[in-house]
C-alpha positions as CSV (number, residue, x, y, z in Angstrom):
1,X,0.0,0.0,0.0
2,X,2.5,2.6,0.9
3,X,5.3,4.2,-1.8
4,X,8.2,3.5,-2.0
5,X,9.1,6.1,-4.0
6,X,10.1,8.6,-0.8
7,X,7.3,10.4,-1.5
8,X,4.9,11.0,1.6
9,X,0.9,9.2,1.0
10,X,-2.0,10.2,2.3
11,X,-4.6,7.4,2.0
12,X,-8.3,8.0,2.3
13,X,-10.5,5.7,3.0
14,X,-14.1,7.5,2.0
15,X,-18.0,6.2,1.9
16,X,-21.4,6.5,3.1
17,X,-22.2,6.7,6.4
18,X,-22.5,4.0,8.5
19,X,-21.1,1.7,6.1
20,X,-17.9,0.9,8.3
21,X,-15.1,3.5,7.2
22,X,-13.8,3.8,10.9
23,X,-13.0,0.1,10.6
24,X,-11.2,-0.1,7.9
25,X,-9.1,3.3,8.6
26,X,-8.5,2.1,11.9
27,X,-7.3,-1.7,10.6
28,X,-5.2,0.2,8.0
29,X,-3.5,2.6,10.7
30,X,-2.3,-0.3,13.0
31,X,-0.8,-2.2,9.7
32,X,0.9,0.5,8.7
33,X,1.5,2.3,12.1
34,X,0.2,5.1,10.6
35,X,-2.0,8.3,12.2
36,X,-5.4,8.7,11.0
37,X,-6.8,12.4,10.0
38,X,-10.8,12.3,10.2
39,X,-12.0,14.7,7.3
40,X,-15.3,15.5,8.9
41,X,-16.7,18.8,10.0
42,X,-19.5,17.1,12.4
43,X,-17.4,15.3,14.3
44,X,-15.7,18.2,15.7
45,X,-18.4,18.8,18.1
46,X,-17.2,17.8,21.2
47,X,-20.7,18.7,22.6
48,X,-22.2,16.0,19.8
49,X,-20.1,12.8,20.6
50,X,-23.1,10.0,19.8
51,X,-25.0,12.0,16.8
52,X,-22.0,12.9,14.8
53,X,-20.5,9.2,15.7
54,X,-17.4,10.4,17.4
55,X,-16.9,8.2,19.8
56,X,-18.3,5.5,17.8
57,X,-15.0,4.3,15.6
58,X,-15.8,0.5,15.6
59,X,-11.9,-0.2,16.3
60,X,-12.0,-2.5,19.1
61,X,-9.1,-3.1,21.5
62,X,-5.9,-1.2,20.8
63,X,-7.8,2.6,19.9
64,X,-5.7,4.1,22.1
65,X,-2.5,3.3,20.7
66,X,-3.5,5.0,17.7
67,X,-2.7,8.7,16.7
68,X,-6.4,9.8,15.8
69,X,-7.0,13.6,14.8
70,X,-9.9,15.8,14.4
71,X,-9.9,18.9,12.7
72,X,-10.8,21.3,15.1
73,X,-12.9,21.4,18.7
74,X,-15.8,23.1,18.2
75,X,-19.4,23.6,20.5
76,X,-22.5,23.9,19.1
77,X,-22.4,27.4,19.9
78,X,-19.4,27.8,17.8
79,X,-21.9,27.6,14.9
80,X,-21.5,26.1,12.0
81,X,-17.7,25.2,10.8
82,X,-17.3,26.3,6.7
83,X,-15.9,23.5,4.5
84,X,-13.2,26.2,3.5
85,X,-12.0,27.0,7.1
86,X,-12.1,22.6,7.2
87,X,-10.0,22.5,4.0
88,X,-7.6,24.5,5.0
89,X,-7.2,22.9,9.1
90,X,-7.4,19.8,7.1
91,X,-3.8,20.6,4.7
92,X,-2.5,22.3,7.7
93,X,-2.9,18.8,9.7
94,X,-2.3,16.7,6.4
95,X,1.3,18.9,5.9
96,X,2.3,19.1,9.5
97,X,2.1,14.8,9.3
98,X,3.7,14.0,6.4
99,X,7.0,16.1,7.4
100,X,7.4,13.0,9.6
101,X,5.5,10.2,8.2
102,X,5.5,8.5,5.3
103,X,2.2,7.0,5.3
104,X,-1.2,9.0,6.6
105,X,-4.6,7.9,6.3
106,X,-7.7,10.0,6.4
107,X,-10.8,8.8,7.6
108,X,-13.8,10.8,5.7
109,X,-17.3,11.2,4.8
110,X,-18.0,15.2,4.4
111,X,-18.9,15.4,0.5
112,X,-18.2,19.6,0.7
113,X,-14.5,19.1,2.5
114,X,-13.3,15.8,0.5
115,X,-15.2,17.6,-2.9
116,X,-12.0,20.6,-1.9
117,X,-9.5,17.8,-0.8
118,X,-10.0,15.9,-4.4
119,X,-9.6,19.3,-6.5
120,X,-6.2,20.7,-4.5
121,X,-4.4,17.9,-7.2
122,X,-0.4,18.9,-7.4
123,X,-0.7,21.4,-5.3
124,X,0.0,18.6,-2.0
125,X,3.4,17.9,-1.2
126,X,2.3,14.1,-1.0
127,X,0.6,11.8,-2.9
128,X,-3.5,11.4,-2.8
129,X,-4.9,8.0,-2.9
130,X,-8.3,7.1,-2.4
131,X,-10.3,3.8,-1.3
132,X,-14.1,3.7,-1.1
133,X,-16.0,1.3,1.2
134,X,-19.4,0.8,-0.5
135,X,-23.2,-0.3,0.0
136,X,-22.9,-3.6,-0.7
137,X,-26.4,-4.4,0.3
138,X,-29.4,-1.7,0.3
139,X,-31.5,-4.0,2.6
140,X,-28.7,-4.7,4.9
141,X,-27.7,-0.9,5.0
142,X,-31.0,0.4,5.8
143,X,-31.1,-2.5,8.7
144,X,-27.5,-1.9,10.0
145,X,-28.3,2.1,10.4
146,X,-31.6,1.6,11.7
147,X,-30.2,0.0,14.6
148,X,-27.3,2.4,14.8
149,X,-30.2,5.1,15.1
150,X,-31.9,3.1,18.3
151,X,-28.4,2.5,20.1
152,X,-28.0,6.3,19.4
153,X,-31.1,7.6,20.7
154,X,-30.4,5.4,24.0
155,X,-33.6,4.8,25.1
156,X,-32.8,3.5,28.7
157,X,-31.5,7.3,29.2
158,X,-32.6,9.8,26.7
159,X,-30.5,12.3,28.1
160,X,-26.9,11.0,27.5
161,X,-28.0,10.4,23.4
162,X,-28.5,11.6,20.4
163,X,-32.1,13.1,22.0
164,X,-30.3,14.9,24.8
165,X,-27.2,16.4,22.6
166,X,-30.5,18.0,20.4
167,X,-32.2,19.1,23.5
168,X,-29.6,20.6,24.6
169,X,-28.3,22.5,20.9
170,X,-31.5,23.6,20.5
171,X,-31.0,25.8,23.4
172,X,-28.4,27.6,21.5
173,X,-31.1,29.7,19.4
174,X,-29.1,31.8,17.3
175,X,-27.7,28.4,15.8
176,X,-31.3,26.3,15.3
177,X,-30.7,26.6,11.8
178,X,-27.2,25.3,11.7
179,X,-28.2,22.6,14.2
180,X,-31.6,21.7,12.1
181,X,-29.0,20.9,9.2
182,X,-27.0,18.3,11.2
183,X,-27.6,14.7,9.6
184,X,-29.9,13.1,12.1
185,X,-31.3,16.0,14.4
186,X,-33.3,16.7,10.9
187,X,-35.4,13.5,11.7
188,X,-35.3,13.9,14.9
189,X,-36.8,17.9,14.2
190,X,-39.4,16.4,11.7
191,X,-40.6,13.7,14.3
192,X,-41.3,16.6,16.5
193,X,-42.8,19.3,14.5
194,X,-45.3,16.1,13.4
195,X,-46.3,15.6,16.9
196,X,-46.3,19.2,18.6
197,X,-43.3,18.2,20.7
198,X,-41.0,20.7,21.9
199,X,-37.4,19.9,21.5
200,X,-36.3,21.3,24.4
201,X,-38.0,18.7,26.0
202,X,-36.6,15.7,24.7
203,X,-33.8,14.8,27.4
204,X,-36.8,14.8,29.9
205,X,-39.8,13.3,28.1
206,X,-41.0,9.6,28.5
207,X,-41.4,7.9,25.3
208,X,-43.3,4.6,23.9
209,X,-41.2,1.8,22.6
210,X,-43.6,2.3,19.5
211,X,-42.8,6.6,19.4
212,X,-38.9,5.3,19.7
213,X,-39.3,2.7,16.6
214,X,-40.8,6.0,14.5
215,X,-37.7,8.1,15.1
216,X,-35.1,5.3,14.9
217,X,-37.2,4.5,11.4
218,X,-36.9,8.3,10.5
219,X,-32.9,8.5,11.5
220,X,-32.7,5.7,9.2
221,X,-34.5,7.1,6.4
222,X,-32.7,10.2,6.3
223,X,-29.3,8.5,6.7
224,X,-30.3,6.0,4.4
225,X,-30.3,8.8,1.5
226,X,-28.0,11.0,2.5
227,X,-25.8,7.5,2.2
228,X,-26.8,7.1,-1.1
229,X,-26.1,10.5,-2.2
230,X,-22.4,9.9,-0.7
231,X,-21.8,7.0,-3.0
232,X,-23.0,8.9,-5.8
233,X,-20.7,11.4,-5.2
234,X,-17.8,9.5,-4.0
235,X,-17.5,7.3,-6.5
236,X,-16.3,10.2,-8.8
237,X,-14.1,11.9,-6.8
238,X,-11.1,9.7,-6.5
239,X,-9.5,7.3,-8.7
240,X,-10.1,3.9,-6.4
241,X,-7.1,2.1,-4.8
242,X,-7.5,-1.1,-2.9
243,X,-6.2,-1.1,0.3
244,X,-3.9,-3.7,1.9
245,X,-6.7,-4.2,4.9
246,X,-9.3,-4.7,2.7
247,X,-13.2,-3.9,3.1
């Protein structure tokens, strides 16, 4: 996978959401010993851990010995973060590594900041390559981020998931329309308006097993297409390259 030309390669490893990118970035890092760069403006929320998927890097034992970096850390009251200010926190991470490593692999799913990345062309000081993890199945990707969207509501305690982090954005007024674009709270936001719910309730509200199986349905919907608009995308972007720990 890496040169061996002396030329420094960052290696991203791009696809919808949900489909298992964090794995394979993650599998790639450790063979490779390699730091990981996530190219996604969400996920520098510290305040939205579980909705943006964060925390949530499937990488099993071992995380810790990786060299995992985020673009920025940002609040929701920060509003919302410009793919162009990304871009350009993204080459200054991206440069900063590959002074003093040869390999790098970035970890991505924003179509705006990897749309920037994929156009910069000879203007890096290392070499792009690119491997996407696709759908493979539509039925099993719709099932697979349906139950991400119940284990992210957390319905044993509303308040430490995806239904407290909205509760407690939505505070932030000035920013409702920013926060009303995040992938996820717009479900979420829809599900409410439908039902006359307040969302600053949500963290504190009692809800039916059945109201909870209509959000984590509507989560999935909306991911579900927002996923299929990423392959779309994706799969024109970058000139494929398999990677050594495959997907």
């Amino acid at each position: 996978m890496p040169q061996t030309d002396g030329i420094p390669q960052a290696h991203a490893i791009i696809g919808p959401t949900g489909v298992g990118k964090s794995a394979v970035a993650v599998a790639l890092a450790r063979e490779f010993t390699a730091p990981i760069v996530v190219a996604d403006r969400i996920q520098c929320y510290l305040d939205l851990p579980i909705t943006s998927a964060r925390d949530d890097v499937g990488a099993g034992e071992g995380l810790q010995a990786l060299t995992r970096l985020h673009l920025s850390q940002r609040s929701v009251a920060d509003g919302d973060y410009p793919p162009e200010q990304a871009m350009r926190d993204l080459r200054m991470r991206l440069d900063e590594l590959a002074e003093q490593h040869p390999f790098i692999v970035i970890e991505g799913g924003s179509i705006s900041l990897l749309r920037l990345l994929a156009g910069c062309g000879e203007e890096l000081g290392y070499r792009l390559t690119a491997h996407t993890v696709h759908i493979v199945d539509r039925r099993q990707y719709r099932s697979r981020l349906r139950d991400r969207a119940y284990q992210m509501l957390r319905a044993d305690a509303p308040a430490t998931g995806m239904l407290g982090e909205l509760a407690a954005a939505w505070r932030h007024t000035e920013q409702r329309a920013f926060v009303a674009s995040i992938n996820g709270f717009e479900a979420v936001l829809e599900w409410c308006d439908d039902r006359g719910v307040d969302p600053l309730t949500l963290s504190t509200r009692s809800f039916t097993h059945a109201e909870l199986d209509e959000i984590a349905d509507l989560i999935a919907h909306w991911h579900v297409e927002h996923g299929y608009e990423q392959e779309q995308v994706f799969s024109r972007l970058f000139t494929d390259v398999p990677t050594a720990a495959g997907s």
